[in-house]
C-alpha positions as YAML, in Angstrom:
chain: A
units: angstrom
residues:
- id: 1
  name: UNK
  ca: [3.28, 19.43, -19.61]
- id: 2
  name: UNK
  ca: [4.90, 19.57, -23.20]
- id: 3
  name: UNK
  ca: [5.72, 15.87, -24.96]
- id: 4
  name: UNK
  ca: [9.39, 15.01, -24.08]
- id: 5
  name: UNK
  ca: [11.69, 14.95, -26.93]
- id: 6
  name: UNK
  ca: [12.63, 11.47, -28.02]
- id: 7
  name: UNK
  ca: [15.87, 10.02, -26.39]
- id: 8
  name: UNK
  ca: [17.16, 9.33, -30.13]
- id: 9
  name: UNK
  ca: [18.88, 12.61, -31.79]
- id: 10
  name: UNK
  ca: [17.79, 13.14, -34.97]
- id: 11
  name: UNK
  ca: [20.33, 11.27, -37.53]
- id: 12
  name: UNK
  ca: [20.19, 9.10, -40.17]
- id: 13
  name: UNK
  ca: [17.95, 6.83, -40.24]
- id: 14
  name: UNK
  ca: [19.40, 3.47, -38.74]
- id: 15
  name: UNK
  ca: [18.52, 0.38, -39.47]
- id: 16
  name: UNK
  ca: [18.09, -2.65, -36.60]
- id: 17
  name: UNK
  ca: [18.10, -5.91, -36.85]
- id: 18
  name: UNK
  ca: [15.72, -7.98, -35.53]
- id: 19
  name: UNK
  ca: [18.15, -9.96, -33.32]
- id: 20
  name: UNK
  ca: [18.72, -6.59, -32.15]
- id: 21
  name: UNK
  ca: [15.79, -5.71, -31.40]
- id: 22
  name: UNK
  ca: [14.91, -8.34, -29.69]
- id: 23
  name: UNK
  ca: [18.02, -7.70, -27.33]
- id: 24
  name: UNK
  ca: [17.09, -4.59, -26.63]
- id: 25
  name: UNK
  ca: [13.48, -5.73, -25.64]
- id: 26
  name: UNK
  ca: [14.81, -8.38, -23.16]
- id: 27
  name: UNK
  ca: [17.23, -5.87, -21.79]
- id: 28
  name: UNK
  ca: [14.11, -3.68, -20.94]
- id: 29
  name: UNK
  ca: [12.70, -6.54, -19.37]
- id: 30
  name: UNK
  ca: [15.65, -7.57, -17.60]
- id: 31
  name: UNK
  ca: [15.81, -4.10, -16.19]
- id: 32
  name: UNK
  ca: [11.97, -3.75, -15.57]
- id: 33
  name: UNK
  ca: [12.39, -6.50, -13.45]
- id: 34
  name: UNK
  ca: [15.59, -6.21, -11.42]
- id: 35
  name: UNK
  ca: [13.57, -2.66, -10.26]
- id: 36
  name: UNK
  ca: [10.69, -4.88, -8.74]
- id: 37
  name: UNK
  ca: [13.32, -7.86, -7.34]
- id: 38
  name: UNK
  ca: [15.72, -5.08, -5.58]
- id: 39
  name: UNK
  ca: [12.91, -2.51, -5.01]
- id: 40
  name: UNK
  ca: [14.50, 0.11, -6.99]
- id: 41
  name: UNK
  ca: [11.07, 1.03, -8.30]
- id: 42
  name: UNK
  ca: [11.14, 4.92, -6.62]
- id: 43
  name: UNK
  ca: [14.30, 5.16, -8.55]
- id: 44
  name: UNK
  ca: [13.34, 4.35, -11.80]
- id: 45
  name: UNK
  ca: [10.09, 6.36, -11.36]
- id: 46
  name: UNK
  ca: [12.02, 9.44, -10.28]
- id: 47
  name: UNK
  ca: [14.23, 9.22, -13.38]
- id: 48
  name: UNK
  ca: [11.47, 9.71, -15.51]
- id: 49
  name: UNK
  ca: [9.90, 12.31, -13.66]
- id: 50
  name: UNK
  ca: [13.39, 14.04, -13.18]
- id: 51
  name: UNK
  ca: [13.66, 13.81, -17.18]
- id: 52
  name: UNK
  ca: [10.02, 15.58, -17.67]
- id: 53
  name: UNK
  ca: [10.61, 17.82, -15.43]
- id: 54
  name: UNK
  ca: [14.07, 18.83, -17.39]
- id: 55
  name: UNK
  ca: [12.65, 18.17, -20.06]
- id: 56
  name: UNK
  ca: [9.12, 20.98, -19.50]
- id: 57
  name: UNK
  ca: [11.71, 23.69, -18.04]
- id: 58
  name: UNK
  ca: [13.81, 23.17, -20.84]
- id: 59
  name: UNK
  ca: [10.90, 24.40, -23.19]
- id: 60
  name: UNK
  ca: [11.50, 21.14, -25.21]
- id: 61
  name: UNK
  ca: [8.22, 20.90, -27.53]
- id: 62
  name: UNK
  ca: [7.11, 24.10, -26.27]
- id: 63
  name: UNK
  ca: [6.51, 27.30, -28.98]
- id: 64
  name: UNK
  ca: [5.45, 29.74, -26.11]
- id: 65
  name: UNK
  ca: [7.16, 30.58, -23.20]
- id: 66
  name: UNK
  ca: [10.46, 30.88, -21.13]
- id: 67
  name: UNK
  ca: [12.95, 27.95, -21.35]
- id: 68
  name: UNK
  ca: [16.04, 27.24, -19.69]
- id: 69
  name: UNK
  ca: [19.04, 25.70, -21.28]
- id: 70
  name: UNK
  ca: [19.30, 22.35, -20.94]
- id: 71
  name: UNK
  ca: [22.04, 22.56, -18.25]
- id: 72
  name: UNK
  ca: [20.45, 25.13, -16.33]
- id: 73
  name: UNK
  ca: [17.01, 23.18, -16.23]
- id: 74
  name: UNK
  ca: [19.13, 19.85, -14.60]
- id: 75
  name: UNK
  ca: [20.49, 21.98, -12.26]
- id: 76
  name: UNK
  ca: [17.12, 23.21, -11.48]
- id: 77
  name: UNK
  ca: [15.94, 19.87, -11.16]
- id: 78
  name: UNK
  ca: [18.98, 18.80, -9.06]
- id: 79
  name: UNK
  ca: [19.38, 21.87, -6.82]
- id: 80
  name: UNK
  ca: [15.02, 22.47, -5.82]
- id: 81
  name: UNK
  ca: [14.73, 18.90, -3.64]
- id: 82
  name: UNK
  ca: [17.77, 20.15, -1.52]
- id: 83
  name: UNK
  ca: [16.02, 24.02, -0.78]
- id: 84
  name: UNK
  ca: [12.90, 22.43, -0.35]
- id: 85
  name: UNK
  ca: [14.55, 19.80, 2.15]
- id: 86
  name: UNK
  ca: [16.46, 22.63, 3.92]
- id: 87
  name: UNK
  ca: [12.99, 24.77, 4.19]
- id: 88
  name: UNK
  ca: [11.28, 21.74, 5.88]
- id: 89
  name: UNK
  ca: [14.28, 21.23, 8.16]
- id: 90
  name: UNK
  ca: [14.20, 24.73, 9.15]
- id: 91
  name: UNK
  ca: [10.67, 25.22, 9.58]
- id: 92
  name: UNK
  ca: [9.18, 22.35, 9.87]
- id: 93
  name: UNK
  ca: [10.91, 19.99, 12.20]
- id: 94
  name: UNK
  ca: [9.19, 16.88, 13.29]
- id: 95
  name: UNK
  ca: [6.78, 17.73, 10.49]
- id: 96
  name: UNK
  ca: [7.26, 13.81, 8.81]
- id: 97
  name: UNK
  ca: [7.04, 11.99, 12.43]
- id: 98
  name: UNK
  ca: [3.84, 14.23, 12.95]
- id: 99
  name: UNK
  ca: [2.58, 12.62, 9.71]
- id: 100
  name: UNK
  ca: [3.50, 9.40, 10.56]
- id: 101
  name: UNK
  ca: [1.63, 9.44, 14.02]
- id: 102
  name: UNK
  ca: [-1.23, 11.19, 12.45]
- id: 103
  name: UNK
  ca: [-1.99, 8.11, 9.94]
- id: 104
  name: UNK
  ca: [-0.91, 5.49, 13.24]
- id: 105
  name: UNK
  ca: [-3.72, 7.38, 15.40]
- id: 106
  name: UNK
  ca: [-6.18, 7.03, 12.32]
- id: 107
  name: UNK
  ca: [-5.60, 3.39, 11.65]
- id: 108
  name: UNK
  ca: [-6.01, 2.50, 15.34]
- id: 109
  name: UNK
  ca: [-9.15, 4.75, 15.39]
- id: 110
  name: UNK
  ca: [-10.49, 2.83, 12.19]
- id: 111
  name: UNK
  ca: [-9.66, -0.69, 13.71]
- id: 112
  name: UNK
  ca: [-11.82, 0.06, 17.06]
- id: 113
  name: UNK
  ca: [-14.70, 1.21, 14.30]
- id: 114
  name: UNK
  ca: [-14.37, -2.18, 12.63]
- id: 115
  name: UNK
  ca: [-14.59, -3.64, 15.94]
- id: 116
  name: UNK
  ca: [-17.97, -1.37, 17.28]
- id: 117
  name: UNK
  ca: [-19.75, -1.54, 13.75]
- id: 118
  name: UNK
  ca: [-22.51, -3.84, 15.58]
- id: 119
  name: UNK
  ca: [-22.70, -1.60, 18.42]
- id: 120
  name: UNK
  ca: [-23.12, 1.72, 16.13]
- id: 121
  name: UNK
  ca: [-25.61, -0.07, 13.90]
- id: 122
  name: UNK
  ca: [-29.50, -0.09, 14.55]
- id: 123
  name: UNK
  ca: [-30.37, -2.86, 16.98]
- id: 124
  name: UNK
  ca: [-33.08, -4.37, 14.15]
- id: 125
  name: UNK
  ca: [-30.29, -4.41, 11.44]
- id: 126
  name: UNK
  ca: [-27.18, -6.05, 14.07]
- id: 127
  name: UNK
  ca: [-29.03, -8.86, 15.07]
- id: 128
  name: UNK
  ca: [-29.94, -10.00, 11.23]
- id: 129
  name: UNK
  ca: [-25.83, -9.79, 10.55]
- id: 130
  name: UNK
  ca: [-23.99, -13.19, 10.77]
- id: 131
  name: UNK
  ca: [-21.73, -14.45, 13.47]
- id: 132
  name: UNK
  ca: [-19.08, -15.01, 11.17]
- id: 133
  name: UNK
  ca: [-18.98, -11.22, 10.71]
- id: 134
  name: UNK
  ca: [-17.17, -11.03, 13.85]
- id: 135
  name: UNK
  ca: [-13.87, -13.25, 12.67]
- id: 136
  name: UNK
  ca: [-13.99, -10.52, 9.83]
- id: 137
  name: UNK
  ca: [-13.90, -7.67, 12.06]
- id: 138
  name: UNK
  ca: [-10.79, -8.95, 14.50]
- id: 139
  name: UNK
  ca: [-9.23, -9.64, 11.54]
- id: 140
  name: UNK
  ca: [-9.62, -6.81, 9.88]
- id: 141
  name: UNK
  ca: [-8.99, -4.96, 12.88]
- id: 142
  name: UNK
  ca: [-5.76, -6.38, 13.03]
- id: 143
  name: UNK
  ca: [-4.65, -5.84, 9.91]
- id: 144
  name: UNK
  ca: [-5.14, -2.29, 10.02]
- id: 145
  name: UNK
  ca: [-2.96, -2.13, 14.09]
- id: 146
  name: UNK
  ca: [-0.47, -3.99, 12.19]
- id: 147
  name: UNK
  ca: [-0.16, -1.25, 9.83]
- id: 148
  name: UNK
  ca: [-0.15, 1.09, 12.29]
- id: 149
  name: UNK
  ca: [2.89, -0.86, 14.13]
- id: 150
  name: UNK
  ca: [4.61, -1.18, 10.67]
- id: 151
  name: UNK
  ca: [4.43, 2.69, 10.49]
- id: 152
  name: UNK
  ca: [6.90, 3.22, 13.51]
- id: 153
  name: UNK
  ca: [9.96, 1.90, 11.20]
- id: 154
  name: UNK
  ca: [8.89, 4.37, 8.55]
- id: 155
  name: UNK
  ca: [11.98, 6.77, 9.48]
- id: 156
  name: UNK
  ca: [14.77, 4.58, 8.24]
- id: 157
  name: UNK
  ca: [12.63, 3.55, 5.17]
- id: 158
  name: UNK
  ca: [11.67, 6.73, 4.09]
- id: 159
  name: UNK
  ca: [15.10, 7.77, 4.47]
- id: 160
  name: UNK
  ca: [16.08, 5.39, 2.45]
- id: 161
  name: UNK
  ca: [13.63, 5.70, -0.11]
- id: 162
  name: UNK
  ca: [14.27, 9.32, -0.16]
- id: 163
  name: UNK
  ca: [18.02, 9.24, -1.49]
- id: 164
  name: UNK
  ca: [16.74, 6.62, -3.89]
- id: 165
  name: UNK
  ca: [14.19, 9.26, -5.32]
- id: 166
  name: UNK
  ca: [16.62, 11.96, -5.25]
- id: 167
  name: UNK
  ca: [19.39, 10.06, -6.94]
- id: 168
  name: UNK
  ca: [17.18, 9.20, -10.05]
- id: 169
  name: UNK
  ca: [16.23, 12.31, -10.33]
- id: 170
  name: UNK
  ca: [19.78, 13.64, -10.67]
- id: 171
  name: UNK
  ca: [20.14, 10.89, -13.64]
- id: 172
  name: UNK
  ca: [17.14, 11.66, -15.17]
- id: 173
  name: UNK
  ca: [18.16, 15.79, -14.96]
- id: 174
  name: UNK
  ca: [21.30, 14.60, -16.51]
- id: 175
  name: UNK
  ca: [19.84, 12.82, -19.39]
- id: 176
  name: UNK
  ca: [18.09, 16.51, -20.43]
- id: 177
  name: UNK
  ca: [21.19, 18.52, -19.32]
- id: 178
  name: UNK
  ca: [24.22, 15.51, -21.15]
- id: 179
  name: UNK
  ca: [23.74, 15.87, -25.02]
- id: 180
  name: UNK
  ca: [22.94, 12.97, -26.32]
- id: 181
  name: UNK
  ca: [25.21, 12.44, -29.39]
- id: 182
  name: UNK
  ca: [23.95, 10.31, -32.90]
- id: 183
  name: UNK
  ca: [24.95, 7.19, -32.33]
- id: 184
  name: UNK
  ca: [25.49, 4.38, -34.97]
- id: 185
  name: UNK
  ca: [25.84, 1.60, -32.82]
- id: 186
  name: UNK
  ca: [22.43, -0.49, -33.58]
- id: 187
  name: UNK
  ca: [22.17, -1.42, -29.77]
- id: 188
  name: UNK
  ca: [22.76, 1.68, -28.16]
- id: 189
  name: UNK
  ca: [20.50, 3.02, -30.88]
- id: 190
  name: UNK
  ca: [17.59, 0.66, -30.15]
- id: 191
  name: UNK
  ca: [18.12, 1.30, -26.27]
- id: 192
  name: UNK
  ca: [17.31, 4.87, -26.61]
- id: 193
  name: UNK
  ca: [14.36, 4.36, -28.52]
- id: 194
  name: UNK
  ca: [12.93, 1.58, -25.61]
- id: 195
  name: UNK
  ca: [13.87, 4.48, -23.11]
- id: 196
  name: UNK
  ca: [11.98, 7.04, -25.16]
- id: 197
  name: UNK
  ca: [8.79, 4.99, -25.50]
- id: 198
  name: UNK
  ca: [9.15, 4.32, -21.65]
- id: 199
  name: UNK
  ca: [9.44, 7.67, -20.53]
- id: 200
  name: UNK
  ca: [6.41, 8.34, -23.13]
- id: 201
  name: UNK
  ca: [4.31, 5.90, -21.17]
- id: 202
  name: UNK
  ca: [5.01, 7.21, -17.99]
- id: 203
  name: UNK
  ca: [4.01, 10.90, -18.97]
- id: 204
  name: UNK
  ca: [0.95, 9.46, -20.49]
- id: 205
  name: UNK
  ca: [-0.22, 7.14, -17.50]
- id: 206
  name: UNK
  ca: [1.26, 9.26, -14.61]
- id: 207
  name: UNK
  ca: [0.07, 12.94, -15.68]
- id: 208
  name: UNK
  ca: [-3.22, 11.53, -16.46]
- id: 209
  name: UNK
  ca: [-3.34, 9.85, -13.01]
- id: 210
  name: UNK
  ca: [-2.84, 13.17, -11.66]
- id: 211
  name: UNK
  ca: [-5.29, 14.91, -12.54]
- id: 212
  name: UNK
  ca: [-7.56, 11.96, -11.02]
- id: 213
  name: UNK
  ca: [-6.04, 12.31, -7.91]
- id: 214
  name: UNK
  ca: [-5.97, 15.71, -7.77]
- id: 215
  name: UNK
  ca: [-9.89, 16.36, -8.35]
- id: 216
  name: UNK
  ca: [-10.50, 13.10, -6.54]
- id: 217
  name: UNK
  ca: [-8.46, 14.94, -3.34]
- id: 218
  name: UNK
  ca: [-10.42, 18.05, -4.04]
- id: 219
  name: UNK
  ca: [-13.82, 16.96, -3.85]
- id: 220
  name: UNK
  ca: [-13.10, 15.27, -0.91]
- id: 221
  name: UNK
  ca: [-11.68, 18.24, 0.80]
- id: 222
  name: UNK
  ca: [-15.01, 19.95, -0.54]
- id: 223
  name: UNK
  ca: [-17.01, 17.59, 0.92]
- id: 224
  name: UNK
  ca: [-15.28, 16.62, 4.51]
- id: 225
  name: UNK
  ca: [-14.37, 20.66, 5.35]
- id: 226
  name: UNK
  ca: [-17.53, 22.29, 3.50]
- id: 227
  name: UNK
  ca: [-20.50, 20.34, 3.21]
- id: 228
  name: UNK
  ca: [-20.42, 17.97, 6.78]
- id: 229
  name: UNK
  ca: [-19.39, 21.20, 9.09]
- id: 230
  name: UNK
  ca: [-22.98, 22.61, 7.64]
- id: 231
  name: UNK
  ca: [-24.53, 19.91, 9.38]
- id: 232
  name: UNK
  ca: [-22.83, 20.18, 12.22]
- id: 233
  name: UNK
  ca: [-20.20, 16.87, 11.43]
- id: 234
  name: UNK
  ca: [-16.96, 17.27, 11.69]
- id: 235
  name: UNK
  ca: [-14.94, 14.09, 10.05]
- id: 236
  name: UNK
  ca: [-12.05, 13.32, 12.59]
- id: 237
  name: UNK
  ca: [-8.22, 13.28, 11.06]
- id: 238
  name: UNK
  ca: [-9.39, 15.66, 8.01]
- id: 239
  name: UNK
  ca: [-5.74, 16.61, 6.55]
- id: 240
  name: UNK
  ca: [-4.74, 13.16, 6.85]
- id: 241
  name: UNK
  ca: [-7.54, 11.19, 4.76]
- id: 242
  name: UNK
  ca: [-7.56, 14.14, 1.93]
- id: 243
  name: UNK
  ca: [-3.46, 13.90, 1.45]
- id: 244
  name: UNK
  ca: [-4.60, 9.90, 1.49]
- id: 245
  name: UNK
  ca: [-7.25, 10.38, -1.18]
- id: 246
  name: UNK
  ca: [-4.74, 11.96, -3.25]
- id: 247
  name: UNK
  ca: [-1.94, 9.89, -2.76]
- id: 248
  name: UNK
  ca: [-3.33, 6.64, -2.85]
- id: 249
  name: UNK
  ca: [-5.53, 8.08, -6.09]
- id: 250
  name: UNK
  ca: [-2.42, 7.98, -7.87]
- id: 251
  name: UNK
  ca: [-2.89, 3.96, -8.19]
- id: 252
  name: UNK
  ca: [-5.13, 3.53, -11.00]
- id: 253
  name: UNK
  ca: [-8.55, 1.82, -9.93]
- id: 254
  name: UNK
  ca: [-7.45, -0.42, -6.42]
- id: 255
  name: UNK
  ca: [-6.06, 3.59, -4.91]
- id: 256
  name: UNK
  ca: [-9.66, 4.93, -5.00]
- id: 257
  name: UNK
  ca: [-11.32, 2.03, -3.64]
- id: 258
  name: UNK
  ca: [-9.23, 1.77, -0.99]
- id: 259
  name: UNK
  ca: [-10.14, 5.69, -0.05]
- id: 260
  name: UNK
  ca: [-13.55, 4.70, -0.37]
- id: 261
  name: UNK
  ca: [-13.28, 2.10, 2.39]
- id: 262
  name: UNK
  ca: [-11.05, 4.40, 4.86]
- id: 263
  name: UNK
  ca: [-14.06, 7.20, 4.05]
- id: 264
  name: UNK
  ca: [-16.63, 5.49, 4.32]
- id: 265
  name: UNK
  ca: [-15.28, 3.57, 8.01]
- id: 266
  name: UNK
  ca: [-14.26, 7.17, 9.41]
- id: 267
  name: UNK
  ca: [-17.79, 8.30, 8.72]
- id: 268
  name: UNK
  ca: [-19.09, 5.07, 10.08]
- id: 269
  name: UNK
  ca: [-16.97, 5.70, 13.48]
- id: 270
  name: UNK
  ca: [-19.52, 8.88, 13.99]
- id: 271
  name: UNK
  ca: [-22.33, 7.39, 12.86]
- id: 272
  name: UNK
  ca: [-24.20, 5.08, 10.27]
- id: 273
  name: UNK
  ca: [-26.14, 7.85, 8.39]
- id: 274
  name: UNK
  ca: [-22.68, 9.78, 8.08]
- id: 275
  name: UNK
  ca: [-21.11, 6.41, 6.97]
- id: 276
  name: UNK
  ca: [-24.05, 6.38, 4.34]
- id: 277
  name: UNK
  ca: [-23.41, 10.11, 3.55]
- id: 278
  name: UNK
  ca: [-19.47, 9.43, 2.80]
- id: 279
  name: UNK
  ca: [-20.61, 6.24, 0.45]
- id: 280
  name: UNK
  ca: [-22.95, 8.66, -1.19]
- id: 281
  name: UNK
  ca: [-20.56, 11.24, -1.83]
- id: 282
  name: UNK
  ca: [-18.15, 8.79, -3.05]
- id: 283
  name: UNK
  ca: [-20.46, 7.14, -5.64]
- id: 284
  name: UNK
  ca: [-21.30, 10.70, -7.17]
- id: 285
  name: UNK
  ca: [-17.77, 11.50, -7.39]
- id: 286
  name: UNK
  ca: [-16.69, 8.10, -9.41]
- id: 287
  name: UNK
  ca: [-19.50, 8.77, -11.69]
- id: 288
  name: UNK
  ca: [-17.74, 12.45, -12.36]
- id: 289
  name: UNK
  ca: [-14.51, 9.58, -12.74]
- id: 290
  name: UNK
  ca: [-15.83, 7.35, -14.81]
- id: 291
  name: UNK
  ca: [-15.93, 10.95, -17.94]
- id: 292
  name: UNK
  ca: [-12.75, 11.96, -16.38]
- id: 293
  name: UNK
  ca: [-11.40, 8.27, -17.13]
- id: 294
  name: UNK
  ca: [-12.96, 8.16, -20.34]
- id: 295
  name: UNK
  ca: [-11.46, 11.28, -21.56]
- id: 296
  name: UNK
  ca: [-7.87, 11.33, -19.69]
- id: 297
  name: UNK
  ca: [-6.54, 7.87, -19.01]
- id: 298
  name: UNK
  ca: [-8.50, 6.28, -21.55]
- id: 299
  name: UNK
  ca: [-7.39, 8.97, -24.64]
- id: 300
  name: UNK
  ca: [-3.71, 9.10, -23.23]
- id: 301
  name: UNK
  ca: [-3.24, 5.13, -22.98]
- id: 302
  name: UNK
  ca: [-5.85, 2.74, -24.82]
- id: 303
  name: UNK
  ca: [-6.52, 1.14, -22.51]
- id: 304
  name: UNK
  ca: [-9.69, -0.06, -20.61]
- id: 305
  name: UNK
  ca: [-10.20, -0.39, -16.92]
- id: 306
  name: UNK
  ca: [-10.59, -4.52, -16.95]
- id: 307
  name: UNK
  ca: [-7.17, -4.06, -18.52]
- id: 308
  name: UNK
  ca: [-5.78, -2.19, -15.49]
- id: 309
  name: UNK
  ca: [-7.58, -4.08, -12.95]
- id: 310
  name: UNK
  ca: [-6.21, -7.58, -14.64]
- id: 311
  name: UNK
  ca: [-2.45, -6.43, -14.64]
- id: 312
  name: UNK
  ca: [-2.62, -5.00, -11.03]
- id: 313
  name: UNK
  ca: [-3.73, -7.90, -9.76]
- id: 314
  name: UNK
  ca: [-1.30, -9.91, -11.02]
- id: 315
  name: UNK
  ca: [1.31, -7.55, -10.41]
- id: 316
  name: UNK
  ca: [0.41, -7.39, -6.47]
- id: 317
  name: UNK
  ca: [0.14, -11.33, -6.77]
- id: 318
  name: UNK
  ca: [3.66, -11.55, -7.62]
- id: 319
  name: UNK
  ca: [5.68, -8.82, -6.66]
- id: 320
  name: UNK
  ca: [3.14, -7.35, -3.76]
- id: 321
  name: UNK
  ca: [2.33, -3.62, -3.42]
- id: 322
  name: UNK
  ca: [5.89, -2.86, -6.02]
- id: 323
  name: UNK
  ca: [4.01, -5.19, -8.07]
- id: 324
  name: UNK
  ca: [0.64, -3.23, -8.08]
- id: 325
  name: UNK
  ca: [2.42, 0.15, -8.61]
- id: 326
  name: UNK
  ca: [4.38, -0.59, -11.45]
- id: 327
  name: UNK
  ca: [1.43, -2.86, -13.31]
- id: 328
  name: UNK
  ca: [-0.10, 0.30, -15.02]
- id: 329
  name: UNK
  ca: [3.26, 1.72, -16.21]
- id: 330
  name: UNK
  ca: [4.54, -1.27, -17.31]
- id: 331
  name: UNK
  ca: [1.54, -2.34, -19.09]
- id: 332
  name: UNK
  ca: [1.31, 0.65, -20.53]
- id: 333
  name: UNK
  ca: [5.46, 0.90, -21.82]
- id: 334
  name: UNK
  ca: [4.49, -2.74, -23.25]
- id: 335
  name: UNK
  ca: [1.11, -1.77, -25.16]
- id: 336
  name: UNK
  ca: [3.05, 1.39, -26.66]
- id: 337
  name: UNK
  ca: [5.64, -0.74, -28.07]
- id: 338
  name: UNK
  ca: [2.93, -3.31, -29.60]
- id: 339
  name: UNK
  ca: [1.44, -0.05, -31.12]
- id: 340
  name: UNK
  ca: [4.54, 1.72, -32.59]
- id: 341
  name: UNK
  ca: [5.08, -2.31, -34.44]
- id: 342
  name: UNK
  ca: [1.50, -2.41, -35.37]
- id: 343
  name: UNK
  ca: [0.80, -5.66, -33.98]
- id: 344
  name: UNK
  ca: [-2.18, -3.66, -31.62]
...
């Protein structure tokens, strides 16, 4: 994807105070965290992505290739969720509800695992585990029914969250397709270049996560279609723990190890040794990671994974799983701006 243009026309240059400056940064913060207090998070994410997306189709950046103009490639933007709703609609019906009861049947299949994991286990190896294990497993087991219950309400919510996503990306479309005039007002001028270092974090942090979750997804579609079928294993709820892999893969760090444990339990719920094989798998894979990491997320965003892991957990501390979203993109916006004043 080609590097957005800045939000800031070229002009004069413009000098800002530092009051205003510092206006403009707690505006950004003001607005950073209204998103997480009203859970308008899918919105703001969607306006960058609708903006990128503009922005790519646009040709923006780009030497090679076709381009739109700038008001064709927002109406692109605005008009493709509505076809692609209408083809789902008229195709597809029931598709989403057949989602949502595919990950409810997995979760309750994954809490009566948790609950037979003694039973499943060699009879030498059970007896050595300790009794405490078994408050664990109700509890666990539990959590993951609740989950499942918590699923049923998904209709209205994803409804909801839907016209949230689509209306942010019709502003961020709009931001590519509206010229954006020189402006000499120092605020609006110091706004625009907060919103262009944003949207420059979230290319950075979001297209690198991609590519994680997309080879992550991959190799695990590899591995649970290819390689166990030649043994004669065949992994129960297959299209619903790759489109898992890759979704949850697009949270930095906590996404994969939370495939790992819902991989590693489905293989466990056929049998130890393909538990063992599924851990196996998984450790290989990270170690392919770790490079991909090193070269993608690391390059792209300076930053290391203690970094990641320290802001996520404070972000799902406070704000829960909104919180441990937005950590990595906001942590990321707020290292960018230390760079551009040289203070990191």
């Amino acid at each position: 994807m080609p590097k957005p243009i800045p939000l800031t026309p070229s002009s004069h240059p413009l000098l800002v105070s530092p009051a205003v400056n510092i206006a403009s940064y707690l505006l950004v913060a003001l607005l950073c965290l209204g998103t997480l207090v009203y859970g308008l998070l899918p919105g703001l994410l969607a306006v960058c992505l609708g903006y990128l997306l503009a922005t790519a189709l646009a040709g923006k950046g780009r030497v090679r290739g076709p381009r739109l103009s700038p008001v064709m490639a927002a109406a692109v933007v605005l008009l493709l969720p509505i076809v692609l709703l209408g083809l789902i609609l008229a195709n597809a019906q029931g598709m989403a509800f057949g989602a949502v009861q595919q990950y409810q049947a997995l979760l309750h299949h994954l809490a009566g695992t948790v609950l037979e994991i003694r039973q499943k286990l060699p009879a030498d190896l059970a007896s050595h585990l300790p009794d405490e294990l078994i408050a664990a497993q109700v509890w666990l087991a539990n959590y993951l029914k609740s989950q499942a219950r918590a699923l049923a309400g998904f209709g209205s919510t994803g409804l909801h969250g839907s016209l949230l996503v689509y209306v942010g990306l019709v502003v961020g479309a709009l931001i590519e397709g509206t010229q954006l005039l020189p402006t000499r007002a120092p605020l609006r001028f110091a706004m625009r270049q907060r919103a262009g270092h944003f949207i420059e974090a979230f290319r950075q942090i979001v297209v690198a996560q991609f590519f994680i979750a997309a080879f992550n997804a991959l190799c695990t579609a590899v591995f649970l279609l290819g390689l166990l079928p030649l043994f004669g294993t065949h992994m129960p709820y297959v299209a619903s723990l790759v489109a898992l892999t890759f979704f949850a893969g697009l949270i930095p760090i906590v996404g994969n190890l939370l495939c790992n444990g819902v991989l590693t339990l489905a293989g466990v719920s056929i049998s130890p040794t393909v538990g063992l094989a599924c851990l196996a798998f998984l450790v290989v894979i990270h170690k392919f990671e770790y490079f991909i990491n090193a070269k993608v997320v690391g390059i792209r965003t300076s930053t290391a994974a203690w970094e990641l892991l320290a802001v996520m957990f404070i972000g799902e501390a406070v704000f829960g799983i909104t919180g441990l979203v937005a950590a990595p993109l906001y942590y990321a916006y707020a290292k960018k701006e230390l760079q551009v004043t040289g203070l990191v």
